[in-house]
C-alpha positions in Angstrom: 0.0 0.0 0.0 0.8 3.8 -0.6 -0.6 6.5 1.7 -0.7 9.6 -0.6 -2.8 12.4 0.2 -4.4 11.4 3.2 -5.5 8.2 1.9 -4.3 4.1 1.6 -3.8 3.3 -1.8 -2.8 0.3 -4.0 0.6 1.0 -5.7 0.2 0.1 -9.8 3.6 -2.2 -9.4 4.5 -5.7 -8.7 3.3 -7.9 -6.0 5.8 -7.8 -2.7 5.6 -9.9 0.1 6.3 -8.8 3.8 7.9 -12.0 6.1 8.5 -12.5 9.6 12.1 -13.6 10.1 11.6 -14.6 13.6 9.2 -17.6 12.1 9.6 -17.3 7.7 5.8 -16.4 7.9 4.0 -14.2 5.2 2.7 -12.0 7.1 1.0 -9.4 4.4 2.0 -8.3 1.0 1.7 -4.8 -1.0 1.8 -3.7 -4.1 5.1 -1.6 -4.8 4.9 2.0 -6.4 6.2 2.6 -9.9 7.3 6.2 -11.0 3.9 7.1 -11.8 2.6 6.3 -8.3 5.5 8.6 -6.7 5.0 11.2 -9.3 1.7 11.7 -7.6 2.3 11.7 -4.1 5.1 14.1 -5.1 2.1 16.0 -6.3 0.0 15.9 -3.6 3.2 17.0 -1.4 3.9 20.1 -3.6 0.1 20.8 -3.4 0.6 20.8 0.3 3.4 22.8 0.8 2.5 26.3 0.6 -0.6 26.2 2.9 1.3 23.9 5.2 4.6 26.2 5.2 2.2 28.9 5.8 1.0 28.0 9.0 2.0 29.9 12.0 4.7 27.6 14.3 1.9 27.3 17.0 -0.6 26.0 14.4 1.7 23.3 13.0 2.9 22.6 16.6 -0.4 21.7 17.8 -1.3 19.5 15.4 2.6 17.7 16.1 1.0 17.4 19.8 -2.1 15.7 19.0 0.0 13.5 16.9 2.2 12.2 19.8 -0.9 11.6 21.5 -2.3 9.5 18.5 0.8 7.6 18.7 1.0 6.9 22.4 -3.0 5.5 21.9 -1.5 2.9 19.2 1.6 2.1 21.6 1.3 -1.6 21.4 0.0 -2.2 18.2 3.0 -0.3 16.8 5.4 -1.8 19.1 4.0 -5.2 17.8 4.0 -4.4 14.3 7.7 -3.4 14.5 8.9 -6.9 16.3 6.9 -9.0 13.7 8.5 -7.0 10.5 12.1 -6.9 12.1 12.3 -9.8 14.2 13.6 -7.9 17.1 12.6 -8.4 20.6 9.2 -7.3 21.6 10.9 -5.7 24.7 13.2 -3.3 22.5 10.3 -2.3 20.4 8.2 -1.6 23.4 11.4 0.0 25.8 13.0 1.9 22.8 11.8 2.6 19.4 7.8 2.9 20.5 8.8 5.7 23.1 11.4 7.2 21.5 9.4 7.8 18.3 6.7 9.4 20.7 9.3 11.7 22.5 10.9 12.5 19.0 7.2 14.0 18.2 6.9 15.3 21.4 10.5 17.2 20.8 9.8 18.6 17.3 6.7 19.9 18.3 8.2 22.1 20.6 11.0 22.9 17.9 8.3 24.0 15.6 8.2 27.2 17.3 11.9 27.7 17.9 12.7 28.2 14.2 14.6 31.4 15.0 17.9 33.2 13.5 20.0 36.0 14.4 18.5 38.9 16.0 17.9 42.1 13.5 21.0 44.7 13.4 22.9 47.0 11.5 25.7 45.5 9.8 25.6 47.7 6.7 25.0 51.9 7.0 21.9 53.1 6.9 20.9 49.5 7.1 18.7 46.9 8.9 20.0 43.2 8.2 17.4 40.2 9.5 17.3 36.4 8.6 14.3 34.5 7.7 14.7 30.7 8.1 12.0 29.3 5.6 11.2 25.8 4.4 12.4 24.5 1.8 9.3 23.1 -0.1 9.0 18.7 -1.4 11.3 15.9 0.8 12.1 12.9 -0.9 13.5 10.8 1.9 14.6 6.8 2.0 14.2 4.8 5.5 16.2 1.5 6.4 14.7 -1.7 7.7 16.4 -1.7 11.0 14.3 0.5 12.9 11.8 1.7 10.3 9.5 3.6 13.1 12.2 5.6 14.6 13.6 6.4 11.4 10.5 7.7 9.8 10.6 9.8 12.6 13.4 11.3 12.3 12.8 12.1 8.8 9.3 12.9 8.8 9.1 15.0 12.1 12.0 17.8 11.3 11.2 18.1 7.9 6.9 19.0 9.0 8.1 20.8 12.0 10.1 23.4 9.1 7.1 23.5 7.2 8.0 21.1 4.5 5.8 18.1 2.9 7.6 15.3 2.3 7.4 11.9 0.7 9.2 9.0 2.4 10.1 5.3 1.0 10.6 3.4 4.2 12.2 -0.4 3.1 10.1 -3.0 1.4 11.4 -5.8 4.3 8.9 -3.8 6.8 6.3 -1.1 5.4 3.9 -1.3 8.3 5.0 1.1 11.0 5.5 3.6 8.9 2.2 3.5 7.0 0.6 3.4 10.2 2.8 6.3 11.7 1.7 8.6 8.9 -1.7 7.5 9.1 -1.3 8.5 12.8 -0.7 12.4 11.6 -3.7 12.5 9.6 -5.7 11.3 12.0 -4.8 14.0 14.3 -5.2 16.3 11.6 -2.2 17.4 9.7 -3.5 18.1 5.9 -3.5 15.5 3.4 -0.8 15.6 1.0 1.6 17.2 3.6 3.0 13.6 4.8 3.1 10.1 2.1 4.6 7.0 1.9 5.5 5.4 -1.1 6.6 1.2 -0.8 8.7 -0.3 -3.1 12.4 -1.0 -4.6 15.3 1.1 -4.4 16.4 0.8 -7.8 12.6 2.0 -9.0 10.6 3.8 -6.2 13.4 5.0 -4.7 15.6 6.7 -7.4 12.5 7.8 -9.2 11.6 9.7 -5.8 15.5 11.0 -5.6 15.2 11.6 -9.0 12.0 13.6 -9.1 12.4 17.3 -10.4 10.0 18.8 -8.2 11.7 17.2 -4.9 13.9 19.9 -3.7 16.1 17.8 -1.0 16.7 14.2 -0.5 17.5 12.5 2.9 19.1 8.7 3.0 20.1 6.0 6.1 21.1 3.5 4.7 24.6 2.1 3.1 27.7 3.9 2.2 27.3 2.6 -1.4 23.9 3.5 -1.4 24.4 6.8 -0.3 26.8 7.7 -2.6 24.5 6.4 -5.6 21.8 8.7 -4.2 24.5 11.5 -4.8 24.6 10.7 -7.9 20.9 11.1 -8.7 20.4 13.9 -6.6 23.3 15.8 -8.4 20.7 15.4 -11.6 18.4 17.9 -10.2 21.2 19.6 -8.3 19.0 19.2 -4.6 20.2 19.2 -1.1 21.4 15.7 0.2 21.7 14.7 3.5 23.2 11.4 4.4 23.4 9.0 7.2 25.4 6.0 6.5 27.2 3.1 7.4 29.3 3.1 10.3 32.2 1.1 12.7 32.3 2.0 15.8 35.3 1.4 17.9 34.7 0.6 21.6 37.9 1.8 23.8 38.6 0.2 26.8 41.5 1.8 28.6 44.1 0.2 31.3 41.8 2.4 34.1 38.5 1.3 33.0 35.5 -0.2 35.1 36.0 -3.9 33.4 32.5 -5.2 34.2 31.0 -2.2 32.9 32.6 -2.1 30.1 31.9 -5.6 29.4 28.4 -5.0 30.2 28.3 -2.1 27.9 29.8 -3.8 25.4 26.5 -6.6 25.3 24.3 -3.9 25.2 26.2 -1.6 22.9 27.2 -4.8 20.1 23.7 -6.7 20.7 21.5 -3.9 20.1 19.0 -4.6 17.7 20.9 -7.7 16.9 23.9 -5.9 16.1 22.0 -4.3 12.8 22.4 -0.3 14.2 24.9 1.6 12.2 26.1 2.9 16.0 26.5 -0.5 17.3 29.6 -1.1 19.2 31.7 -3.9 16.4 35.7 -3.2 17.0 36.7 -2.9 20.8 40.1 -1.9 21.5 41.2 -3.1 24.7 44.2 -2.4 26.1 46.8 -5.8 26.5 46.4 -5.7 30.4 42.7 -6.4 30.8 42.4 -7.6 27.2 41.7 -11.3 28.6 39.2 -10.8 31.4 37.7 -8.3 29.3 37.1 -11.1 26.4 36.1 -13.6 28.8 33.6 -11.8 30.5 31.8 -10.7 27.3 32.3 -14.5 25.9 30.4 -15.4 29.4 28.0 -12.8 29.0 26.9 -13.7 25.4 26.5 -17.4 26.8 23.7 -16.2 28.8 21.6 -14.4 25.4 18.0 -15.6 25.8 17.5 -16.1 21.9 13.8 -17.0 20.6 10.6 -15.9 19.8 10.9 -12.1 19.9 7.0 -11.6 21.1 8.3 -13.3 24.3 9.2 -10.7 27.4 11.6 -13.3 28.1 13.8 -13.1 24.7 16.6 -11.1 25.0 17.9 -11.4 21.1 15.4 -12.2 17.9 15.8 -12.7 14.8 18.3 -10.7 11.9 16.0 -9.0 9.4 16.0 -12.5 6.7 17.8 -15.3 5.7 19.9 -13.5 2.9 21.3 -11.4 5.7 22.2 -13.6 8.3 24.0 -15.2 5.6 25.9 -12.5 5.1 26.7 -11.6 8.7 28.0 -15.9 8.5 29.9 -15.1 5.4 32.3 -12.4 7.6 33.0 -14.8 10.6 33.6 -17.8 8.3 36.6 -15.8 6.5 37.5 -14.4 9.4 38.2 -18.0 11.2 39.7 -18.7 7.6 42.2 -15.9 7.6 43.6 -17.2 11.3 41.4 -15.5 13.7 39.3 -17.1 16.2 35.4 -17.3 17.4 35.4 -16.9 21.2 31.6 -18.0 21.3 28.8 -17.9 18.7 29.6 -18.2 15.2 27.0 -20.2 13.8 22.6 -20.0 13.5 21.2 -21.3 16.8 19.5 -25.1 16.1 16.5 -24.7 17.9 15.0 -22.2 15.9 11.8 -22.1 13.5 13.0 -23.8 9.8 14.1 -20.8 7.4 13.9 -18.3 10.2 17.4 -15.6 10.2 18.5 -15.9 13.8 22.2 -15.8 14.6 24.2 -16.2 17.8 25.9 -13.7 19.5 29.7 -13.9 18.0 32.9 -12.5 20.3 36.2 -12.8 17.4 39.8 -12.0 18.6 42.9 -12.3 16.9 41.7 -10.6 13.5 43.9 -8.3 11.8 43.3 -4.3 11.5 43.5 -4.6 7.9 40.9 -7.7 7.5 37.3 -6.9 6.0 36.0 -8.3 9.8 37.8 -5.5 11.2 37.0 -2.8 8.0 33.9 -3.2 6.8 30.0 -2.9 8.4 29.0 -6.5 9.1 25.7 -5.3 10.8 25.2 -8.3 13.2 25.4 -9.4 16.6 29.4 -9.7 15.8 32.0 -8.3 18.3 36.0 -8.2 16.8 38.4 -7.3 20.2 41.5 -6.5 19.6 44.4 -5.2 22.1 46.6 -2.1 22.2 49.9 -1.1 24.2 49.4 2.6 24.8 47.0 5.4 23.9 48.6 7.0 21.1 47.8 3.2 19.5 44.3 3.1 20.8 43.3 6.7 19.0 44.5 5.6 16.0 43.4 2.3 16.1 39.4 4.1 17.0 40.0 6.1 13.8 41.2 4.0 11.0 38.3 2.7 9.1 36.2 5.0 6.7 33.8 5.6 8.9 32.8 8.2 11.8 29.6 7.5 12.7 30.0 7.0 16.3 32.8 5.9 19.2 33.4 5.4 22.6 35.7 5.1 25.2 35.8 3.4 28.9 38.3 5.0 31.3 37.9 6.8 34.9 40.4 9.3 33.6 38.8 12.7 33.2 42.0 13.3 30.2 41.6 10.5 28.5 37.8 11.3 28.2 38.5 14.5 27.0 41.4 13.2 24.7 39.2 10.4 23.5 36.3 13.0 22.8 38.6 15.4 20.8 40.2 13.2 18.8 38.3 9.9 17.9 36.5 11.1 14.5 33.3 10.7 14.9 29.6 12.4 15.1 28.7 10.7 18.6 31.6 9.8 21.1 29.8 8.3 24.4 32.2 7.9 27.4 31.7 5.2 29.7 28.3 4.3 27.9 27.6 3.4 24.5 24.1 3.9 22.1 22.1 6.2 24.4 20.8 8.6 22.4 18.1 11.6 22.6 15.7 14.1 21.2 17.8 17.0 22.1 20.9 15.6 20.8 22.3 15.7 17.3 22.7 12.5 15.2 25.0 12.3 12.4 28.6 11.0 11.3 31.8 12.2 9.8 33.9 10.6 6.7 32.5 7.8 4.6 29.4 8.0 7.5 27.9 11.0 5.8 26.7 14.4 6.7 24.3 16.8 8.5 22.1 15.6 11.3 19.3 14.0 12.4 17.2 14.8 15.4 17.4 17.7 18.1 17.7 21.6 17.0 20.4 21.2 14.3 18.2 18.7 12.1 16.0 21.8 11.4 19.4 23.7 9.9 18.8 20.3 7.5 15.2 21.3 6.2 15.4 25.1 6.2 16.9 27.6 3.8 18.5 31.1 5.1 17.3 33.7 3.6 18.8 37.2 4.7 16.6 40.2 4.3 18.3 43.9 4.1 16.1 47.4 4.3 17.7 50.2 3.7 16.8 53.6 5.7 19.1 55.8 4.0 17.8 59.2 3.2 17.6 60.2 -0.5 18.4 58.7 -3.2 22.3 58.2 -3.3 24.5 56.2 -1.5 28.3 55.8 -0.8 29.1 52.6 -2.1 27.3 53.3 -5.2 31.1 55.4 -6.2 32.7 52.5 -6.0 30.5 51.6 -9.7 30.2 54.1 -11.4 30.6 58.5 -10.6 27.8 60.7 -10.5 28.6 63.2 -13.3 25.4 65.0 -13.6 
């Protein structure tokens, strides 16, 4: 289904079906949009936009509120739609992307009315200088599979809260929270037309929605590859990109760190989501002195991973998104082992799981080289590479050489290294002591190969809004100054 204009519609495409990984069960199908069907919710945006954008920042705000409050009423039902599309745990759906959708409405409500620039002054003579921050008119944006509420979130709610309409492509793998988060907005009221959805394929619905002529900006999650395709679309039209991409985070445990904590942190921060978060914690640097109870302790700690049905409070880790990419995520820890380096625990597909379900074990690997692809490159699975270090010159530039900068952190109880390891690890997010907490108010975006701009919190609105500086002159008369500098008054 599409939702253009206010209302569920059939796409005029090819039939595609949505599965449960946890269990290999169909459990609906849609019909994906062609370039016709997103040349009309295009349309229905652009027909949106100048009412919408004309709205007063209290007007647009309240209708943001009642949309929270629309989404809190359809708590559980979304929280259970998102487990069944991804596969994740029913308990991170209801403890982290449900609520934090909610709050990220809640939040960009409130920024709705904060859309200010600098204060009017004289910066010219006889001069008044003031900035209007305006919208900037159609979004074309592309959502990921991983956590395909919160992300429609974050691309939907900054881009409204501007003034924009916008039409997003959330993935094919899992349609249904975000259909039923845009549905949430109109039933609240916000105009038809101002928010759509459009399901499909990349390589169709997507680059004809990137592609569009009358979509002024673009924003992608997704893969670095992918990204960088999108560039190449968008540079078409010449619109405004703004990418968030893959990512490697390096997890730093120095010789003064809290070992439990940082073992515990690094479950949490590696497991998350089943390791398929572009933040997750993948390459820990620990240094050589703690490097063996550090590794057994997470090895013990992975042993204990309820895996199962994610609608169980009791599971702890479902099921990676399909079949296809848990091979995948196998494919990296086979040629790891192949190349020399060892699987602590995990490593292989659980047995007593449902037949042609995607669900992988928790995987610790030490003794990989820097320069190998497990090290490198974004496996996106529960997989965890340690590796040791001697000093902290080593571990800095061990935290910053891969192509990525999308996040970092670092476990000491040094108040210099924390400040070292914030300054100089390259990357948009740099937790200390803590890793994957993130929030409304705070920005979200990475560095190098891991894109640009920001999603989330104050800055995302710089994203979606254009400057526009106004100047009124008060000079007296009908010459000025400057104006010599051109060409003489010679009667």
């Amino acid at each position: 289904m599409q939702f253009i204009n206010g209302e569920l519609i059939a796409g005029s495409g090819e039939q595609i079906e949505v599965i449960n990984p946890a269990t290999a069960e169909v459990t609906g199908t849609l019909t994906a949009a062609e370039p016709a069907d997103v040349d009309a919710a295009v349309q229905a945006a652009k027909n949106a936009f100048p009412a919408w954008s004309r709205l007063t920042p209290g007007e647009r705000s309240d209708l943001m509120l009642a949309w929270a409050q629309a989404l809190r009423d359809q708590a559980d039902e979304l929280a259970a739609t998102e487990s069944r599309e991804t596969g994740k745990s029913i308990r991170l759906a209801t403890g982290f992307d449900v609520p934090g959708s909610i709050d990220n409405t809640v939040f960009f409500a409130g920024a709705a009315r904060h859309l200010q620039g600098l204060s009017a002054g004289e910066y010219w003579p006889g001069a008044t200088s003031m900035i209007r921050r305006e919208p900037i008119g159609v979004i074309g944006s592309i959502a990921p599979w991983n956590y395909p509420l919160q992300m429609a979130a974050w691309k939907i709610l900054p881009a409204v809260a501007a003034g924009n309409a916008i039409v997003l492509k959330p993935s094919e793998l899992t349609p249904s929270t975000t259909l039923a988060f845009a549905r949430a907005a109109s039933e609240a009221g916000i105009p038809p037309g101002v928010i759509n959805v459009v399901n499909g394929y990349g390589r169709v619905t997507g680059e004809a929605l990137v592609g569009h002529p009358d979509v002024a900006m673009t924003s992608f999650t997704g893969s670095t590859a992918v990204g960088r395709r999108i560039m190449e679309i968008a540079a078409g039209t010449g619109k405004r990109v703004h990418l968030e991409l893959g990512g490697k985070a390096p997890f730093v445990v120095f010789d003064d760190a809290d070992v439990e904590a940082a073992a515990r942190g690094a479950i949490a921060g590696s497991l998350i989501n089943g390791g398929q978060d572009c933040t997750a914690a993948t390459r820990a640097y620990v240094h050589r002195s703690l490097f063996g109870e550090f590794t057994e302790r997470v090895a013990a700690l992975m042993e204990q991973i309820v895996i199962g049905d994610p609608s169980d409070e009791d599971t702890d880790l479902g099921s990676l998104i399909s079949v296809a990419h848990r091979d995948r995520v196998a494919g990296f820890v086979e040629r790891a082992q192949a190349s020399g380096a060892r699987v602590l625990t995990g490593g292989e597909a659980p047995q007593d799981v449902p037949a042609g379900s995607a669900f992988y074990r928790p995987t610790l690997i030490v003794g990989a080289e820097q320069d190998s692809e497990v090290v490198q490159q974004e496996i996106f699975g529960p997989v965890l590479v340690a590796l040791p270090f001697e000093t902290d010159d080593e571990a800095i530039a061990l935290a910053n050489d891969t192509p990525y900068g999308l996040a970092a952190s670092a476990w000491t109880s040094s108040v210099n290294r924390s400040m070292r390891a914030a300054e100089e690890i390259a990357a948009g997010t740099v937790w200390i002591n803590e890793h994957i907490p993130i929030m409304s108010e705070m920005p979200h975006g990475g560095y190098k190969s891991s894109g640009f701009g920001k999603d989330m919190s104050a800055y995302s609105l710089e994203e979606y809004t254009n400057i526009k500086h106004v100047l009124i002159d008060r000079s007296p008369g009908s010459t000025r100054d400057w104006h010599d500098a051109v060409f003489r008054d010679r009667g």
